[in-house]
Structures are given as structure tokens and as C-alpha cells.
N, C-alpha and C positions, 0 to 999 in steps of 0.2 A: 504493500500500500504506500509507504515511503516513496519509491520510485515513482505511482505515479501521481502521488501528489508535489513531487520536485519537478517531474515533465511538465504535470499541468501548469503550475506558476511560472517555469522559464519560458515555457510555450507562450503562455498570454501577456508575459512581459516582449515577447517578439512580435506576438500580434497588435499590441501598442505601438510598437517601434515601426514596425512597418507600414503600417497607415498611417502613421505619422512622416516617413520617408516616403512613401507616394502619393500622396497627397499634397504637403505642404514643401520638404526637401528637396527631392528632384526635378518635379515641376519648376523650381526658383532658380536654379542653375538657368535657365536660358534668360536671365538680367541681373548675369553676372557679367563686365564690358570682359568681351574677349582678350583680350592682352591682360586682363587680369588670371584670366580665369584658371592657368595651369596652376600659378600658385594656389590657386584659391583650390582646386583640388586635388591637389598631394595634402594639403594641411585637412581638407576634407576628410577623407580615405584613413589619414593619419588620426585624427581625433575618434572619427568615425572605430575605426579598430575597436578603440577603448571599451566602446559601448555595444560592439558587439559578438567578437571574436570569444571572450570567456562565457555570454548566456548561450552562443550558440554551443559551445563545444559541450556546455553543462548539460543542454538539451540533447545533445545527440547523447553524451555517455549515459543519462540517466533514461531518454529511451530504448538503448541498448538491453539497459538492465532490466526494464521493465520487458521488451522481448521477452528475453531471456528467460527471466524469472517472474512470469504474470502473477497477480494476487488469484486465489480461487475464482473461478468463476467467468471469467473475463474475455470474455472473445478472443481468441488467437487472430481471425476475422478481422475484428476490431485494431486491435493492436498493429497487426503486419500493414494496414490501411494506413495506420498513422506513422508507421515507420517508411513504407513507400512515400507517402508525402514527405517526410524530412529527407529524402533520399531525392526526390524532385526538387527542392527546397535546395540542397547543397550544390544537386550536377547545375541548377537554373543558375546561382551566386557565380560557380566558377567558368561556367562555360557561355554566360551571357554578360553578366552583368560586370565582372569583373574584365571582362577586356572593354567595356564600354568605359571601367572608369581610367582602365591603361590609355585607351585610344585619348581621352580629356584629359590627362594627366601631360599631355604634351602638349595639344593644343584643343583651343574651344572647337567643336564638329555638333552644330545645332542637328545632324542624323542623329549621331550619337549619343546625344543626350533625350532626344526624343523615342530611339530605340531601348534606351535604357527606362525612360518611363514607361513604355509599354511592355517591355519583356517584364518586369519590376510585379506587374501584377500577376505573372505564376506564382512567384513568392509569397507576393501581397493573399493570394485567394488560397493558396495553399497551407499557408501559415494558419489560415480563419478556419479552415477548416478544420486541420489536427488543433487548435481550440476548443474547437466544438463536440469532435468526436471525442475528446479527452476530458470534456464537461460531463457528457454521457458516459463516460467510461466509471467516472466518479459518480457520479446518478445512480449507476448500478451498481455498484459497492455498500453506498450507501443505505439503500434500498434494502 
């Protein structure tokens, strides 16, 4: 039960963070004046880290373990569903969003940052939903 009361909290502290980055974050990068903007996101990406590199990795070890070792009862169903989405959630970060922030990281490319806020909502919609299935998962426990 430990695990996945630690997924569910790291979980909706990311589901915060990410509607909060695609909604009001990314979106604002395109009135940032281009000659500024390289610096503006390495210092980005760099703060950015801070805040999210230790809730995600918390998130993935503590769904690992919830896998691994589910409390009685629990959907395997359930579970493997929520772990595919962190699993869509991590290849989305590395294999989209993070060349989008290498490609601005050198210079402003208004594609770039517009594909970055549209890819952003895999993330965005994926993150909402192992929220939600992991609301339910506690629902049942509780229950």
C-alpha cells in the first residue's frame, strides 16, 4: 500500500506540473525576443531539472515496486496500464520533447517550440490519466 500511495502523490505532483508547463510554460516561450532566447533556455532546462528529474525518477522507482509487489487485490490490468503510460511518458520526454529543447537550446525555431507544445500533450494527457487510474486504484483498496 506504501508504494502506491508514494506513486499516487509523485504522480499528481507531475500532473500539476505538467498543466502547468503546457498550458502557461511553453506556450510563453514564443515572447521570449529570439536573441535572447538560447540563454533563456539552457537556464530553463537547467532550473527546470531541479523540479523534475528526482519526482520523476521517484515515480518510476516507486511504480516499479508497486508492479512488482501489488497490495492484495489490485489489478495487474490496472497496474501494467499505469506503468505502460509512465513508459509512454518517459520514450515521449526523451525522444520528443527533449530534442525540441536541444534544437532551442541553440537557437529560437518558433516549429520547434510549437512542436514541443503539441507533442507536450502525450505527456500532458498521459500523466492525467495514471492520476486517475491510480485514484481508482486507491478507491479500491480502500473500499
Amino acid at each position: 500500500m506504501i508504494w502506491l500511495l508514494l506513486n499516487l502523490i509523485v504522480t499528481w505532483y507531475m500532473v500539476g506540473l505538467i498543466w502547468l508547463i503546457q498550458i502557461v510554460h511553453y506556450p510563453l516561450f514564443a515572447n521570449i525576443p529570439a536573441a535572447a532566447f538560447p540563454a533563456y533556455e539552457r537556464q530553463n532546462t537547467h532550473r527546470t531539472a531541479w523540479v523534475v528529474i528526482g519526482p520523476m525518477l521517484l515515480e518510476l522507482f516507486s511504480a516499479l515496486l508497486l508492479w512488482w509487489s501489488p497490495p492484495p487485490g489490485l489489478s495487474s490490468t490496472l497496474l501494467g496500464t499505469t506503468l505502460g503510460l509512465l513508459v509512454l511518458i518517459w520514450a515521449s520526454t526523451f525522444w520528443l520533447q527533449v530534442p525540441q529543447h536541444l534544437r532551442l537550446s541553440e537557437r529560437y525555431d518558433s516549429y520547434a517550440q510549437q512542436l514541443l507544445v503539441q507533442t507536450n500533450w502525450i505527456r500532458t494527457l498521459a500523466w492525467t490519466a495514471r492520476g486517475f487510474l491510480l485514484a481508482w486504484a486507491l478507491y479500491q483498496q480502500l473500499d
